[in-house]
SEMAR-269343 format. One record per residue (C-alpha): residue in one letter; x, y, z. Coordinates in steps of 0.25 Angstrom, whole numbers, plus 5000, padded with zeros to 4 digits. Example, Ala and Ser with C-alpha at 12.3 -4.5 7.8 and 13.67 -1.06 7.14 Angstrom:
# residues 2
A504949825031/S505549965029/
# end
This chain:
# residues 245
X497250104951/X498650074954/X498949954946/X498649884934/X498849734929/X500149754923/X500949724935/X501849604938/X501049484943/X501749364947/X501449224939/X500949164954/X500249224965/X500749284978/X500549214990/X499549304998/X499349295012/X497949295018/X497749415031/X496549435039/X496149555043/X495549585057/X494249585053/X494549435048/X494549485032/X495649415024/X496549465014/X497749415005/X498949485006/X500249465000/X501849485008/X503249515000/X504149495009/X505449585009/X506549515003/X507649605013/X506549635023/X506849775032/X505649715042/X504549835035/X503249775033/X502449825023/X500949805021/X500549845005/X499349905001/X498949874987/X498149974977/X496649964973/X496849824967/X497249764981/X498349644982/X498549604966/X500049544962/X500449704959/X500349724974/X501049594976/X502049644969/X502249774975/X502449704990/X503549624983/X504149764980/X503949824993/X504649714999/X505749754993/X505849885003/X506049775012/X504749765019/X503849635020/X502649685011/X501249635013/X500249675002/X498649665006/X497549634998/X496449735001/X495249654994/X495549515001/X494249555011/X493249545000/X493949454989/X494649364999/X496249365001/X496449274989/X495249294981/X495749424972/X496349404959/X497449494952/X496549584942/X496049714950/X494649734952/X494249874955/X492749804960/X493649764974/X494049904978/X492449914981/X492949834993/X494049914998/X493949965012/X495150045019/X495050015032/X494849865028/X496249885019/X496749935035/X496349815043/X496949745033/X498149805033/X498149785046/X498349625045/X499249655037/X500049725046/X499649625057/X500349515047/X501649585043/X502049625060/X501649475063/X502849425053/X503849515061/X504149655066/X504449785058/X503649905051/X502449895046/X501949985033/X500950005023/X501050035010/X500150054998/X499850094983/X498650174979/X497550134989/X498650064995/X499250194997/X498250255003/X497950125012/X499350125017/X499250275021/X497850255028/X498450125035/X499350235043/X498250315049/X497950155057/X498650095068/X499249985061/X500750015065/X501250035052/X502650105050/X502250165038/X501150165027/X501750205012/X500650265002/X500950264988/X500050314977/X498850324989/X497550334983/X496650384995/X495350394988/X494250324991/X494050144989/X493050044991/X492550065004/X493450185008/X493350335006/X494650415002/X495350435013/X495350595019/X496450675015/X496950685029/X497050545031/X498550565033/X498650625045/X498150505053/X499250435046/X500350395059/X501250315051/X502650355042/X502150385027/X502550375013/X501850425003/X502050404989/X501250484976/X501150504962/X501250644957/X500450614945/X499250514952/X498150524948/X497650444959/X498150514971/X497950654970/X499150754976/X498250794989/X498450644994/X499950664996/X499750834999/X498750775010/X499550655016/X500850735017/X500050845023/X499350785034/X500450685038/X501450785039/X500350875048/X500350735057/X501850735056/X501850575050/X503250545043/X502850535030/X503450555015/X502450585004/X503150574989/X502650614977/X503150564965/X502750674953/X502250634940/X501950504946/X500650434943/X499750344954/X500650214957/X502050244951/X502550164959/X501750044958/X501950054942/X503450074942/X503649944950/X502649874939/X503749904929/X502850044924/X503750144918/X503950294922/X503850274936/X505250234941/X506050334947/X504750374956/X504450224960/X505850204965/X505950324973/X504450264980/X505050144981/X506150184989/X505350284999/X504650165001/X505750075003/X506250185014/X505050205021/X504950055023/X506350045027/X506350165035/X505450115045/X506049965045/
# end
């Protein structure tokens, strides 16, 4: 849905980190850590295909806003922490559960605080996004959660979430869209800037017109066309890291 096989992989494979979650499921997870860390922490929610080496490769990005990034496999409960290879298999979002995705998160979060103090934050791409977004209406103690290109609709075990889902958001949100996706209709921005605004969240919702569903994804993969939007993203997340720091 959000990436394809044409991505940069490494020759060798990331070392993963192996989390449990409180249920006692495991699951692989991989960390980049910042190189001139601003003590942000930042927990990464992959797209449909869960933690391949694209994702991998998109913590290492993060961590150049300054945060510590964690990047968490969601199919690890069924598949085993190590068990998945590279190549996407659309058979293991049947498996998908969102408030499985949550608990998981929340070990995640649980690991990042244990290696020190400073913010906390979600973030996402696609159903990533939209994972992110629904991780602020939970108690985890997040500073923020980051949806960009949020597909809301329904997966696997979970239904789409409601349009009103963002007014039992409580946490600082940026929101980031394509003008021209074809994946996420114009009404999940309308309805997110809507109903955090009528519960008074800080929040900043952008839309980039004309571009299509993970602009930014694809600029950082060398894709052309995308540049100039992909940058200005990349700095509004680099503030909303920062700014909370």
């Amino acid at each position: 849905m959000c990436l394809d096989g044409d991505a940069p992989t490494s020759s060798a494979p990331d070392p993963l980190i192996d989390l449990t979650s409180a249920d006692g499921s495991r699951f692989g997870a991989y960390l980049a850590g910042a190189e001139e860390p601003t003590g942000a922490r930042l927990v990464l929610l992959p797209d449909v295909g869960g933690m391949r080496a694209p994702f991998r490769n998109l913590a290492r990005r993060f961590a150049r806003t300054g945060a510590d990034v964690l990047v968490i496999d969601y199919y690890g409960r069924t598949l085993g922490p190590g068990a998945r290879g590279e190549e996407y298999d659309p058979a293991i979002n049947d498996s998908f559960d969102r408030e499985l995705v949550l608990a998981d998160l929340a070990a995640a979060v649980a690991h990042l605080r244990a290696a020190g103090d400073g913010p906390v934050y979600a973030a996402g791409f696609c159903i990533g996004g939209a994972n992110a977004l629904y991780a602020g209406t939970a108690d985890l103690g997040l500073a923020g959660v980051i949806g960009i290109c949020p597909y809301v609709g329904a997966m696997g075990a979970s239904a789409a979430l409601p349009d009103d889902f963002g007014s039992g958001i409580r946490v600082p949100v940026l929101g980031l869209f394509g003008g021209a996706d074809t994946e996420v209709p114009a009404s999940v921005h309308e309805n997110l800037e809507r109903h955090l605004a009528a519960v008074d969240v800080p929040h900043e919702i952008v839309v980039y017109p004309g571009q299509p569903h993970g602009f930014i994804e694809w600029d950082h993969f060398g894709r052309d066309g995308h540049a100039e939007a992909a940058a200005d993203a990349w700095a509004r997340i680099a503030a909303f890291l920062k700014g909370r720091s």
